[in-house]
C-alpha positions in Angstrom: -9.9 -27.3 -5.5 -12.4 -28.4 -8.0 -12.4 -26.8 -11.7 -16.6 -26.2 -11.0 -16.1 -25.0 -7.5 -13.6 -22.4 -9.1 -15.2 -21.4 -11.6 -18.2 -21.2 -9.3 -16.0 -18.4 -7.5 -14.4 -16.5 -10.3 -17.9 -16.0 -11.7 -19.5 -14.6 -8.4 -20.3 -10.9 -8.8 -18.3 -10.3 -5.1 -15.4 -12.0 -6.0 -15.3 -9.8 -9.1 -15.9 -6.7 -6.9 -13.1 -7.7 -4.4 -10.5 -8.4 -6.8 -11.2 -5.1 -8.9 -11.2 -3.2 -5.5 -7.7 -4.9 -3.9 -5.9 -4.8 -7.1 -7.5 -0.5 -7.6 -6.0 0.2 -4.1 -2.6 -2.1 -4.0 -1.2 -0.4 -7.3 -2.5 3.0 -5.7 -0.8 2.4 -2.4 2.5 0.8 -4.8 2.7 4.2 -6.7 2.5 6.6 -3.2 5.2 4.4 -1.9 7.4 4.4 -4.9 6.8 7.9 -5.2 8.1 8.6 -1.6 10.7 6.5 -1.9 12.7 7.6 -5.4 11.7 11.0 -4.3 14.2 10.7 -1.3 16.6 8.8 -3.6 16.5 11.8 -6.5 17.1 14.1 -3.3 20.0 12.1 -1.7 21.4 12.0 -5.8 20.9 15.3 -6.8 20.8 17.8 -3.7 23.1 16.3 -1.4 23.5 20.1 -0.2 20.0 20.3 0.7 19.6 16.9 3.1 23.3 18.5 4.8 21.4 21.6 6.0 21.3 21.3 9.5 18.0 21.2 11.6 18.5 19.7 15.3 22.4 20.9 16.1 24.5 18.0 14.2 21.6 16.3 12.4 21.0 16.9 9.0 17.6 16.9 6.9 18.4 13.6 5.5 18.0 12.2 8.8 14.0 13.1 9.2 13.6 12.6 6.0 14.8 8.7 5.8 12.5 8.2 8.9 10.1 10.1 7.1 10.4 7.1 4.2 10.3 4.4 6.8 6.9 6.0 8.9 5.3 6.4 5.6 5.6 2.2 4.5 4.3 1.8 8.1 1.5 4.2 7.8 0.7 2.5 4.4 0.4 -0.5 5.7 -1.4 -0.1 8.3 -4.0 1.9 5.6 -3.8 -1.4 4.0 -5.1 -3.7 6.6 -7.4 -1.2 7.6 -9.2 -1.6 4.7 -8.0 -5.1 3.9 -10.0 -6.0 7.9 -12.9 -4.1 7.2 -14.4 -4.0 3.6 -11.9 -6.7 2.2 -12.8 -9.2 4.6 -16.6 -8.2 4.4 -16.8 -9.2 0.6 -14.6 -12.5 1.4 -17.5 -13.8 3.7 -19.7 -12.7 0.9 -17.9 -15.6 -0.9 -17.5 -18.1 1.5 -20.8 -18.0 2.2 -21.9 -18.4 -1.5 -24.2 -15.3 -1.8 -24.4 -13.4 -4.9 
């Protein structure tokens, strides 16, 4: 890629916008994740006698819980791409198509 033609898109008010809005809602979506994630870890550490209580006959809490962790990345995700398909991809045609 040309140095003018990037500079050309680093200065253009939408790619500013995009970038500000991506990098606002990744590290948003990181921290809810991370949160989830050494929450269970603090609880599998620290209150093992909690995750043993039994809920469904043999099965524990930790159980629901861990699928609990993995349901909420998918749900994430899918938040992600959501947004990433809609108003994401409606400020990259902004770009492509050179409007400011």
């Amino acid at each position: 890629m040309k140095a003018d033609t990037a500079s050309r898109i680093r200065n253009n008010p939408y790619f500013v916008e995009l970038e500000a809005k991506r990098g606002k809602f990744g590290w948003w979506l990181t921290a809810i994740m991370l949160v989830i994630y050494y929450g269970f870890i603090v609880l599998v550490a620290f209150f093992k006698g909690v995750l043993g209580t039994p809920v469904f006959g043999v099965i524990s809490l930790a159980f629901p819980l861990g699928i609990g962790v993995i349901l909420s990345a998918i749900v994430l995700t899918g938040i992600y791409v959501l947004r990433a398909n809609g108003e994401f991809d409606a400020l990259t045609r902004k770009i492509v198509a050179g409007e400011r």
